[in-house]
C-alpha positions in Angstrom: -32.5 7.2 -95.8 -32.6 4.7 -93.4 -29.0 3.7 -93.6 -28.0 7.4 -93.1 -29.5 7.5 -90.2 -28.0 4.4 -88.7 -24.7 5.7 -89.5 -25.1 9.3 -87.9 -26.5 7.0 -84.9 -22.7 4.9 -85.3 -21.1 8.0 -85.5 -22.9 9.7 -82.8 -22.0 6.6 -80.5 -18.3 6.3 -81.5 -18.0 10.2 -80.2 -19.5 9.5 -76.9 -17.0 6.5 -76.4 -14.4 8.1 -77.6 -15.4 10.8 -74.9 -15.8 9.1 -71.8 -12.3 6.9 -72.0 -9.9 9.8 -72.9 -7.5 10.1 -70.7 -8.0 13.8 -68.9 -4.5 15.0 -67.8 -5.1 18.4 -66.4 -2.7 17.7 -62.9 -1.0 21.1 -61.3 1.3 18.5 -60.2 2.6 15.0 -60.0 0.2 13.2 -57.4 2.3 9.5 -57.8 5.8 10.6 -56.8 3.8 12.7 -53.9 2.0 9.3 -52.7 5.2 6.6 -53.1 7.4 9.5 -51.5 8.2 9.1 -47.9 7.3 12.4 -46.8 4.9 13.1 -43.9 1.2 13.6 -45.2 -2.1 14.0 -43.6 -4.8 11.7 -44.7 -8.1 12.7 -44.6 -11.5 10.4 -45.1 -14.6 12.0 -46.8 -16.9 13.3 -45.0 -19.8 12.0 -47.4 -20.1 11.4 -51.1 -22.6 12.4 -53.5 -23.0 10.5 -56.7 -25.2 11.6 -59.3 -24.0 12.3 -62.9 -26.8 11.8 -64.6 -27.8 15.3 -63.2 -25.1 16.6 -65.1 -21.5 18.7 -64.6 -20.7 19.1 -60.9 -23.1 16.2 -59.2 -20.3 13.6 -58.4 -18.0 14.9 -55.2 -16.9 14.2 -52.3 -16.9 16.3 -49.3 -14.0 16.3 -46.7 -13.2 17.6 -42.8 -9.6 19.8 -43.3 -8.3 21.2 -40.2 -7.9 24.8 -40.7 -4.3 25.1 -41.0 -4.2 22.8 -44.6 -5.8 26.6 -46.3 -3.1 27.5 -47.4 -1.4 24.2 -48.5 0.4 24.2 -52.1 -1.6 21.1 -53.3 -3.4 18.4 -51.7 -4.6 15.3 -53.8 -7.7 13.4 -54.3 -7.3 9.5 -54.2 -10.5 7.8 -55.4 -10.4 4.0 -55.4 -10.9 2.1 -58.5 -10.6 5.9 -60.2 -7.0 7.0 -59.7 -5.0 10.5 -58.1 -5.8 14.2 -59.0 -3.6 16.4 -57.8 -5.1 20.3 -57.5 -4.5 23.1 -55.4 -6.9 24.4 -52.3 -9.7 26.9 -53.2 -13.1 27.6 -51.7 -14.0 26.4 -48.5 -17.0 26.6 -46.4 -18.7 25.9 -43.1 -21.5 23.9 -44.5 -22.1 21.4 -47.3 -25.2 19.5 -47.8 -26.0 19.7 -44.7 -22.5 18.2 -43.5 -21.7 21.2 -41.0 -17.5 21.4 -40.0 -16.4 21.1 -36.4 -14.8 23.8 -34.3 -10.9 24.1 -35.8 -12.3 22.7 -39.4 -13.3 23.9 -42.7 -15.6 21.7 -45.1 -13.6 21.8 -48.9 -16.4 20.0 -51.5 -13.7 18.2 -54.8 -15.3 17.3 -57.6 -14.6 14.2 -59.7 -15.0 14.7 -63.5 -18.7 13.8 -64.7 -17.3 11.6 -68.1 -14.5 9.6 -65.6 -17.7 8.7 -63.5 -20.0 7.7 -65.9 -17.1 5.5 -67.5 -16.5 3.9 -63.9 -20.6 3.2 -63.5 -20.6 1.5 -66.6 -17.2 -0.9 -66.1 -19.8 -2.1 -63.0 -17.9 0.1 -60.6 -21.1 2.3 -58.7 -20.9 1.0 -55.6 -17.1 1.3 -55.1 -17.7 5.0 -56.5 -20.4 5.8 -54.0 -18.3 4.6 -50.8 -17.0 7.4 -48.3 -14.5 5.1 -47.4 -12.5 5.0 -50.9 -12.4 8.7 -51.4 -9.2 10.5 -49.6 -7.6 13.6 -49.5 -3.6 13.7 -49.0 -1.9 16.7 -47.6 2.2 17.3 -47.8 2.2 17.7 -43.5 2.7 21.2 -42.1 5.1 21.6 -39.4 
């Protein structure tokens, strides 16, 4: 009985490893010849990040200052340092995140990073690269 158990306990292990490092590929378009190309882009900081997976789906995002303009942009992507370039299209905006309130001209857009791709970068030692506003960026294709 015992030995059951530690194998459902292996097995149960192996699955959550084999969960958090599969590769997620779910891009709506191709973020690294966007970034080498020599295009114009817009670079924008985040405004603030909040980390916290361990609260579950949707607790690990940053939140980023857009001039108003970049709404109706075909794509924009997310460069996270240390975590790699999603590439996703504008939807939902707002005046007013987490008490981060936009400026005249602005809208507030709140990206989400994918809960499993965090928790695998907090446990290669990476949390306090994760949790720095100043390695999270979003990249517009410039509008003229």
């Amino acid at each position: 009985m015992r030995r059951q158990i530690i194998y459902i306990l292996i097995l149960l292990l192996s699955i959550l490893v084999f969960t958090l490092w599969w590769p997620v590929q779910n891009s709506q378009c191709n973020s690294e010849a966007f970034l080498k190309s020599h295009s114009q882009k817009l670079r924008i900081p985040a405004s603030q990040v909040v980390l916290e997976p361990w609260r579950g789906e949707h607790h690990v995002y940053g939140i980023f200052m857009v001039p108003d303009e970049y709404k109706e942009a075909p794509f924009f992507v997310l460069t996270v340092v240390g975590a790699g370039n999603y590439c996703s299209k504008p939807f939902g905006y707002s005046q007013n995140y987490d008490d981060v309130l936009a400026e005249p001209g602005t809208h507030l857009i709140r990206y989400y990073l994918r809960t499993r791709i965090a928790l695998r970068l907090i446990f290669q030692g990476s949390y306090f690269q994760l949790n720095d506003k100043q390695n999270w960026f979003l990249t517009y294709p410039k509008i003229r």
